[in-house]
C-alpha positions in Angstrom: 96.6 75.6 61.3 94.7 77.4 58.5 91.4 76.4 59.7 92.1 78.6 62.7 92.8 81.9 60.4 90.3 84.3 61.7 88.1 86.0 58.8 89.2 89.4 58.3 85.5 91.2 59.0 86.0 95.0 58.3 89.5 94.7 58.7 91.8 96.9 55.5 95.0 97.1 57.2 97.2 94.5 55.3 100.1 94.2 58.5 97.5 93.5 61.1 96.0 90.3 58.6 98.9 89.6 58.2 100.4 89.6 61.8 97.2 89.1 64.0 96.5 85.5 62.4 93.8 86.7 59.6 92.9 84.9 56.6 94.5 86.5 53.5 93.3 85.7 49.7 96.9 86.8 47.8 97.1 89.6 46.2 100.4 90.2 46.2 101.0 89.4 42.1 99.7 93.2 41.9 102.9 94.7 43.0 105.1 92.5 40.3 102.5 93.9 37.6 102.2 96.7 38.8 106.2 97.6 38.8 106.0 96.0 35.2 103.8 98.4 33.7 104.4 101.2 35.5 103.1 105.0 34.8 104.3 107.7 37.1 100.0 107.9 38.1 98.2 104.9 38.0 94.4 104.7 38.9 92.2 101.6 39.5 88.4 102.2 39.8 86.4 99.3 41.0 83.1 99.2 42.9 83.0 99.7 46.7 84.3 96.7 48.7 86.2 94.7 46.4 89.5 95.2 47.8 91.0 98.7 46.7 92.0 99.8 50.2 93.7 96.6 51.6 95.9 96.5 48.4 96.3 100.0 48.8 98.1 99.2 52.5 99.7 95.9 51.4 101.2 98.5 48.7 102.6 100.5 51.8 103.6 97.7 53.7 106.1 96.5 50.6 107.5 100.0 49.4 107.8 101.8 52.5 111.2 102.4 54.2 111.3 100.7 57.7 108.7 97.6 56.9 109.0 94.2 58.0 109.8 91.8 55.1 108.9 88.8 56.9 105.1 90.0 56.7 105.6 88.7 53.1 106.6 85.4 53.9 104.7 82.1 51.7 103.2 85.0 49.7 103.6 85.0 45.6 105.7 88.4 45.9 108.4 87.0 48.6 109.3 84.3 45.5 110.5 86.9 43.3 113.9 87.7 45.1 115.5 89.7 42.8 112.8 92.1 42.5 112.0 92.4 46.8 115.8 93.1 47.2 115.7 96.0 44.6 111.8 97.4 45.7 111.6 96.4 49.3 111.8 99.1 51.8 113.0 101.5 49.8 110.4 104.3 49.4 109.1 106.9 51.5 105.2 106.7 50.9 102.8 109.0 51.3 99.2 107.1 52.2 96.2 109.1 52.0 92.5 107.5 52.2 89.7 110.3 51.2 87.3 108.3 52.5 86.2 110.3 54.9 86.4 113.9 53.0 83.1 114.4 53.5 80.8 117.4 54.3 77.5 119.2 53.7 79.7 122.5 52.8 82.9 122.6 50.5 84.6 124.1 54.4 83.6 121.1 56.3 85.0 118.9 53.7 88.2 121.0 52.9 88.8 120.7 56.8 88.4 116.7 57.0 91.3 116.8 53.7 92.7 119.2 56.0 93.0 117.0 58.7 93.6 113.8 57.0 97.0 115.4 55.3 98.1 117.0 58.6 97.7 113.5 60.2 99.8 111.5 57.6 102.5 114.5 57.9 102.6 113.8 61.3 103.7 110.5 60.8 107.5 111.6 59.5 107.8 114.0 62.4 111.6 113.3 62.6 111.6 116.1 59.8 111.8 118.3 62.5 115.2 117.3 63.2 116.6 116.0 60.1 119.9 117.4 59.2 119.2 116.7 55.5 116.7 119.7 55.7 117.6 123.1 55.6 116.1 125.9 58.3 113.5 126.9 56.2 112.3 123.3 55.0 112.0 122.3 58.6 109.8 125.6 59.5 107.7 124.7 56.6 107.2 121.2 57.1 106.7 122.5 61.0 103.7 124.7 60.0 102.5 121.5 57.8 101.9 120.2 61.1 100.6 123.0 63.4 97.6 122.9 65.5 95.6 126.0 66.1 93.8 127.0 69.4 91.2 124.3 69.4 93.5 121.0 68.5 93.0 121.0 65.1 95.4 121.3 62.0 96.1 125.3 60.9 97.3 124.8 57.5 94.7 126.1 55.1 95.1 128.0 51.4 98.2 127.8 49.5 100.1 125.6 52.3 97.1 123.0 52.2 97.1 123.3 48.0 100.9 122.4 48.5 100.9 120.3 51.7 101.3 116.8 49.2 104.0 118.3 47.1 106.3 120.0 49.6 105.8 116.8 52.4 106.9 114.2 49.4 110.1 117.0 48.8 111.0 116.9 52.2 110.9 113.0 52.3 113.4 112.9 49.2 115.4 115.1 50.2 115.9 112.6 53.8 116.1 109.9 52.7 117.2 110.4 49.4 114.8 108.5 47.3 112.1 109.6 45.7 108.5 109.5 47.0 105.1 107.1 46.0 102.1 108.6 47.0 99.0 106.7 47.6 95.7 108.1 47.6 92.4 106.1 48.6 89.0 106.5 47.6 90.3 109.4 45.7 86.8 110.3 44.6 84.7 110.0 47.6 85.3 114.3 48.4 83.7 114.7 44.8 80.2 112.5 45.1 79.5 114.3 48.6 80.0 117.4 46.8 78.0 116.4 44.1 75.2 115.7 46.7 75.8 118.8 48.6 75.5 121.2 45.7 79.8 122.5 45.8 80.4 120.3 43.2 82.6 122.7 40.6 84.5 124.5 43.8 85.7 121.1 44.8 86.7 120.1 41.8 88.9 123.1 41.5 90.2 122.2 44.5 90.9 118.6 44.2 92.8 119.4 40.7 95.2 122.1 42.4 95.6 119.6 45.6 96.6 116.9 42.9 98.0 118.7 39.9 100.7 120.2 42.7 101.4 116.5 43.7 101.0 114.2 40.8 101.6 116.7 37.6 104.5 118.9 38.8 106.8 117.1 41.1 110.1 116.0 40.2 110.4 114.0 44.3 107.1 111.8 42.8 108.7 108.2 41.9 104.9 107.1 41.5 101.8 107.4 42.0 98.8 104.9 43.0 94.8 106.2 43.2 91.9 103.8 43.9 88.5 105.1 43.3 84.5 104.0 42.1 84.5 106.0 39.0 87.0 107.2 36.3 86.1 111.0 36.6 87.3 112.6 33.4 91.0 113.7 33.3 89.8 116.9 32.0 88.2 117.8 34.9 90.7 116.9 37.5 93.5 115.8 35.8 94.3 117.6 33.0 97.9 118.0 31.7 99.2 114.4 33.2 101.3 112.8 31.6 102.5 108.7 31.6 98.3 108.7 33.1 97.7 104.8 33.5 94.2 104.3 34.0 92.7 100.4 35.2 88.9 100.3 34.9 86.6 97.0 35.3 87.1 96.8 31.2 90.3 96.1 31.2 92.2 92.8 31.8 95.2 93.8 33.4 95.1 93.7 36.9 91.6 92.0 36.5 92.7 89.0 39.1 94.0 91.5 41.8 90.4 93.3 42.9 88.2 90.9 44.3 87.8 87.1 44.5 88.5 84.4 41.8 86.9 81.4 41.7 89.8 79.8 43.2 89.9 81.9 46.0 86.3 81.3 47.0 87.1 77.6 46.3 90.2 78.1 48.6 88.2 80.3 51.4 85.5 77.4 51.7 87.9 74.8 52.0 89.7 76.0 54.6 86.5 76.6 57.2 84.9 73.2 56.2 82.1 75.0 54.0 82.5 73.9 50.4 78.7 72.8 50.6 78.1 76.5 50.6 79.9 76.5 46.7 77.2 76.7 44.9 75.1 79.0 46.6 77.7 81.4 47.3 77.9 81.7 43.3 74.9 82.3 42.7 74.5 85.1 45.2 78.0 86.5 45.0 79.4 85.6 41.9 78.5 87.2 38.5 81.1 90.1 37.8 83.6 90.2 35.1 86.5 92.4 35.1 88.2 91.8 31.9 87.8 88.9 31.0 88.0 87.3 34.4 84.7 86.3 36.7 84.7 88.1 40.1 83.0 87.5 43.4 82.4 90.1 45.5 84.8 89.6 48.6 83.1 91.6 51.2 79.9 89.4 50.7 82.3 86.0 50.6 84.3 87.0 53.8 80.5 88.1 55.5 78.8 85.1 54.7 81.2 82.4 55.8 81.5 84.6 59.0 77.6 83.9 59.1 78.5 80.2 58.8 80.8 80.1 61.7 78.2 81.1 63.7 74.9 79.2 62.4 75.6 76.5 60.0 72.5 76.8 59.0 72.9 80.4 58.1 71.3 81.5 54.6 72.8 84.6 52.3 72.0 88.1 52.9 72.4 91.2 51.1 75.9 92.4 52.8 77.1 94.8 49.6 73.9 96.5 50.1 74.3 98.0 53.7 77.2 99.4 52.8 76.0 102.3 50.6 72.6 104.1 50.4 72.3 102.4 46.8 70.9 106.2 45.5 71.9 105.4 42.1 69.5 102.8 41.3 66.9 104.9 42.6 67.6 107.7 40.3 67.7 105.7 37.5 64.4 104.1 38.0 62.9 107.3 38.5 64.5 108.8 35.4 63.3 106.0 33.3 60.7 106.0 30.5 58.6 103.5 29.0 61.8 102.3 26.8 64.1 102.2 29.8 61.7 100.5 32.0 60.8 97.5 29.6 65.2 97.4 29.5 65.3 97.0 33.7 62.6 94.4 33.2 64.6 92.2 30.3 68.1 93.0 32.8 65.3 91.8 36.0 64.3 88.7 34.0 67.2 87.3 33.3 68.0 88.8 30.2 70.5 91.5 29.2 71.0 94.7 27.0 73.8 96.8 24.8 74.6 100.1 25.6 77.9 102.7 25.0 79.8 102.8 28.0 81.4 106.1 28.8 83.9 105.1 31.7 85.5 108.6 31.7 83.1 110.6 33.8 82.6 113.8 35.9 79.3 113.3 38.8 77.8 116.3 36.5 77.3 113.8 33.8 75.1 112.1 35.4 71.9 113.5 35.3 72.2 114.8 32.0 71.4 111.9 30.1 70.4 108.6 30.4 73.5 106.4 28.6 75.6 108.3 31.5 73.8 106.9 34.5 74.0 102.9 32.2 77.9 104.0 32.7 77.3 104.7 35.9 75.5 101.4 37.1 78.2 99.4 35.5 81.5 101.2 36.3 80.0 101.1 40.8 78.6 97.4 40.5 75.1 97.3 40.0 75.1 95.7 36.7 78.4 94.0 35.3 79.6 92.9 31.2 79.4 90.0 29.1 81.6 91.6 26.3 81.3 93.9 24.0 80.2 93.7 20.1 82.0 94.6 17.2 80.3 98.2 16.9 81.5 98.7 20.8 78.5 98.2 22.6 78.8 96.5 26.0 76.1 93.6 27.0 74.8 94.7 30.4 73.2 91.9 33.0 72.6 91.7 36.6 75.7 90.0 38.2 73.7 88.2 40.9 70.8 87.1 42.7 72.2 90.2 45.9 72.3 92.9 43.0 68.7 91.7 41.6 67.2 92.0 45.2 68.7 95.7 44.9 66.8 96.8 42.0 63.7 94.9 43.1 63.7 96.7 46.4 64.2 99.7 45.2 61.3 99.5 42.4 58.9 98.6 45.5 59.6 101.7 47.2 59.6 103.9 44.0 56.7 102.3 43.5 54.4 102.5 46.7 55.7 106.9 46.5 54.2 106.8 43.2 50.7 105.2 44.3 50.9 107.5 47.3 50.7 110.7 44.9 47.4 109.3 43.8 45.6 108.6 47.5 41.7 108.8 46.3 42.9 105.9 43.8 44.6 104.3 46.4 42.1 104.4 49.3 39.5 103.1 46.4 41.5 100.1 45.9 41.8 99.3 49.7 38.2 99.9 50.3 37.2 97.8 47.9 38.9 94.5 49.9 36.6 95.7 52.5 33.4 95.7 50.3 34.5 92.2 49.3 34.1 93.6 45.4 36.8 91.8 43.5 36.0 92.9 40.4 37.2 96.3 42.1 40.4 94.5 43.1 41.1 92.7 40.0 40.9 96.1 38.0 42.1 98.0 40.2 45.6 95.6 40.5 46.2 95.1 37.1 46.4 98.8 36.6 48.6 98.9 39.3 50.4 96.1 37.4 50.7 98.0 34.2 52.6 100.5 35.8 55.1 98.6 37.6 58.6 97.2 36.6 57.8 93.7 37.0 60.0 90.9 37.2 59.0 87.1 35.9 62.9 85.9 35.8 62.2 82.7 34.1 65.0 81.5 36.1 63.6 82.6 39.6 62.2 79.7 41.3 58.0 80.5 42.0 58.4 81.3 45.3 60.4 84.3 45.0 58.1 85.7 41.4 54.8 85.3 44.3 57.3 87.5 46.7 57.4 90.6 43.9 54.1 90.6 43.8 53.4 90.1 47.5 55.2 93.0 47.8 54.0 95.1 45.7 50.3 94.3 47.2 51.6 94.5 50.3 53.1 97.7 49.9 49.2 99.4 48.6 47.0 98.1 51.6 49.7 98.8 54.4 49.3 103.0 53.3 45.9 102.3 54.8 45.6 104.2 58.7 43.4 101.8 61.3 44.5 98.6 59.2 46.5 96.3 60.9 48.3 94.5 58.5 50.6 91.5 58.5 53.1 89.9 56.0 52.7 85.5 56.3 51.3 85.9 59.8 50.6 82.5 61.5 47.1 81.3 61.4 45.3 78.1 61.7 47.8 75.3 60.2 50.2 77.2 58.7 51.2 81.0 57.4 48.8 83.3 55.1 50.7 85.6 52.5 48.7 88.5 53.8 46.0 89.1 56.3 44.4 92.2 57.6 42.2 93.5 60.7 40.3 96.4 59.7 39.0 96.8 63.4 36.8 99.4 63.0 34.7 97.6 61.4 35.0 94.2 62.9 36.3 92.9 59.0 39.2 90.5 58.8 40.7 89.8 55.4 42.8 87.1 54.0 44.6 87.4 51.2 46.3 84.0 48.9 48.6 85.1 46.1 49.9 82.4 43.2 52.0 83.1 40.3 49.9 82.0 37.8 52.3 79.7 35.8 51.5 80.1 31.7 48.7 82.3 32.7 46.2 79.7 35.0 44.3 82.4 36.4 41.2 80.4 37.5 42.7 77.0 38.6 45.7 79.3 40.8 42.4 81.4 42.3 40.6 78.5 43.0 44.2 77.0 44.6 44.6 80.0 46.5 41.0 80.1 47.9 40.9 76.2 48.8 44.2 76.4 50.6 42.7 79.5 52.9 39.8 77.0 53.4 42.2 74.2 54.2 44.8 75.4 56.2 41.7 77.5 58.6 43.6 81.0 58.2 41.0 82.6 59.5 41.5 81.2 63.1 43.4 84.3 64.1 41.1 86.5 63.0 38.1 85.0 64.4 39.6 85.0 67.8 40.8 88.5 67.6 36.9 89.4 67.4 36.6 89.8 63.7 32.8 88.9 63.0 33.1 89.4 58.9 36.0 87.7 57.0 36.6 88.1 53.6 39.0 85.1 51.6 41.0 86.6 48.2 42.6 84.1 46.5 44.7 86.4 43.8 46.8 84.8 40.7 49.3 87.4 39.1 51.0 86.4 36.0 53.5 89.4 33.8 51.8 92.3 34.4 47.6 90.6 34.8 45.9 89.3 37.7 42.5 87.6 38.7 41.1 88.0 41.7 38.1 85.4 43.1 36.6 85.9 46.8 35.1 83.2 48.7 
């Protein structure tokens, strides 16, 4: 029966899994902690995708009056008796997901919180009639849900600032219980202002919004909030008190946000692909919360989703294409020579110590560089190994998806940085037409110099050729009338890189090597000799190419040597 659990692509809503025949890793030990250590707020940051939303719902789905117990069934939480017949049900909850308040202007965005509030307070309509509320309470929680002329939610100022606070008094006062509030993504309203340049008017906003709520309101019974960063308390949450904050430091809770071990073990199992073990760890695997090792789920569920349809299905970069990955570029571009020889140690397998602020505000940011280190670590692009007894956290890579980040990202910062320079560059190019590769070789290994380069003694050869391949790549496609191709098919097999200049009737071939302990010659000579072999200039020939020229070029750290035929 369990092989035939669908895998739950996309899908956050913890009753549908749980009702529509969906796989589901349990999580469920999170409410018993939870309920143990309870603070009247409680905020968990983690990166993007590792769970914080479908916990936030299967949060809903156990505390909220009028749910279905039997959605609980066989999970570790339905055990625990005593504590499902005193929590179960019980609550009026208040579910919120920020994830999309978003907007170029602080309106646009104070519209979509607009609209996500008067949505939710829609939801307990039978306010209208209760007889628990008095004739001023309904007319209130009536305009709470009032639509103007064109369909969309009226309430704005001081009724918006208080639309949290009076809805969760209104539910008490029904049902007689206090209220939990749940807010997702909590932060998401603040980056895009950050972006967008309203960053300080949202944040006043946000920290009326939840100050009313969270700070000031005897219906609360408590509060939940899932976010990417810990943004400092004294800019939106200032006077809270009983404030429990969860961050990707701390070992509580560290089990409940993404995959363990087992539960990749468990996932495999149960669609036949524990073959897939060890690669899924090395591409996946690599976080540490706590103490704990982490995989990220959204790349576990997306990969063995890959495998029901092509067995033969290899790993791709799934947490990628889920955010513009911005950050990494800013920090490469922000880095100096000191910075940039730390990416390269992180890039080659190594790792370095740095002060981790976790507490925050988007304006930090920019304003130094140990802030945007705190920044990598807190969203996911670099991970812990512990910390040292004068409080500096060791900072790697957590995995071979993560590295491929950086690496992309250096390329393109990269080729915009040679593009600033276009005499230089059109110089280089030129001089593969010339056939000059003394031109080349100088010409790369300044190039070279200038790059964040990346020899991870534990990358096989292949992938260290693809860096460079890359790069090279990268400099001789900015050239116009070139036509260009990346391990085009030729002859008896596929050249790294070969080029039509057609103007001029010149084909080019170019064999790159990663010159192991720094063979320069015998890798050339390799290079050239396999061009020779393999007849890569077949294509060319027949395309009506009456000049080729054959680069055999060996790149080792940051040096190359480049021999022509």
């Amino acid at each position: 029966m369990e092989g035939k659990l669908k895998l739950p692509m996309g899908i956050e809503d913890f009753e549908e899994i749980r009702t529509m025949g969906y796989y589901y890793a349990d999580k469920t030990g999170l409410i018993r902690t939870l309920l143990d250590n309870l603070g009247k707020v409680n905020l968990f940051t983690r990166p993007r995708r590792f769970g914080k939303t479908l916990n936030m719902s299967m949060l809903k789905c156990f505390f909220e009056t009028g749910s279905d117990r039997t959605i609980f069934d066989g999970l570790e939480i339905a055990g625990d008796t005593e504590l499902c017949d005193r929590y179960f049900g019980k609550f009026p909850v208040i579910s919120l997901s920020l994830k999309s308040a978003e907007g170029r202007t602080f309106d646009k965005t104070r519209k979509k919180l607009q609209s996500i509030i008067g949505n939710e307070a829609v939801r307990f309509s039978f306010l209208l009639d209760s007889d628990r509320l008095n004739d001023t309470e309904r007319q209130q929680y009536a305009k709470l849900i009032e639509l103007d002329d064109v369909g969309e939610f009226a309430m704005a100022g001081e009724m918006l600032e208080n639309s949290l606070l009076m809805l969760s008094r209104f539910l008490q006062k029904h049902y007689g219980q206090k209220t939990i509030i749940l807010i997702d993504e909590y932060d998401v309203p603040l980056d895009k202002a950050y972006q967008s340049g309203y960053y300080d008017t949202m944040v006043d906003y946000i920290r009326t919004l939840f100050g009313q709520a969270l700070k000031t309101n005897s219906s609360l019974y408590f509060a939940v909030l899932t976010g990417c960063l810990r943004i400092s308390k004294e800019s939106i949450f200032t006077g809270l008190n009983n404030f429990n904050e969860y961050t990707v430091k701390d070992v509580q809770y560290n089990e409940y946000f993404g995959f363990t071990d087992a539960d990749v073990r468990n996932m495999l199992a149960c669609y036949g692909f524990t073959d897939k073990y060890d690669i899924v760890k090395e591409w996946y695997d690599g976080y540490r919360f706590g103490s704990l090792g982490i995989y990220c789920p959204w790349d576990v569920v997306s990969y063995c989703h890959a495998l029901k349809m092509n067995p033969f299905a290899v790993p791709q970069n799934y947490w990628v294409n889920t955010s513009s990955n911005n950050i990494v570029r800013r920090f490469i571009e922000k880095a100096k020579t000191s910075t940039r020889n730390e990416i390269e140690q992180l890039l080659n397998g190594g790792s370095v110590k740095k002060k981790i602020r976790q507490e925050l505000t988007y304006k930090d940011l920019d304003s130094k560089m140990d802030n945007l280190w705190s920044f990598l670590y807190t969203t996911g692009y670099l991970t812990q190994q512990g910390e040292d007894e004068n409080g500096l956290t060791e900072l790697i890579i957590p995995n071979r998806e993560i590295h491929w980040i950086y690496a992309e990202q250096i390329r393109d910062w990269f080729e915009a940085e040679t593009l600033k320079d276009s005499q230089k560059l059109a110089d280089f190019c030129s001089a593969f037409v010339e056939n000059d590769a003394a031109a080349i070789e100088k010409g790369f290994n300044e190039y070279l110099r200038k790059i964040i380069s990346i020899r991870d003694t534990n990358t096989k050869k292949e992938m260290k050729e693809n860096f460079y391949h890359g790069i090279l790549l990268g400099l001789l496609g900015s050239m116009d009338g070139w036509d260009v191709r990346s391990n085009a098919e030729s002859g008896e097999g596929y050249s790294d890189i070969s080029i039509e200049v057609e103007a001029r009737e010149i084909g080019i071939i170019i064999e790159l090597k990663y010159a192991e302990n720094a063979t320069f010659d015998e890798s050339c000579r390799s290079a050239l000799q396999q061009i020779k072999d393999r007849n890569y200039a077949e294509t060319l020939l027949d395309d009506g190419m009456r000049t080729i020229h054959s680069y055999g070029i060996a790149c080792y750290k940051k040096r190359c040597r480049v021999l022509s035929d």
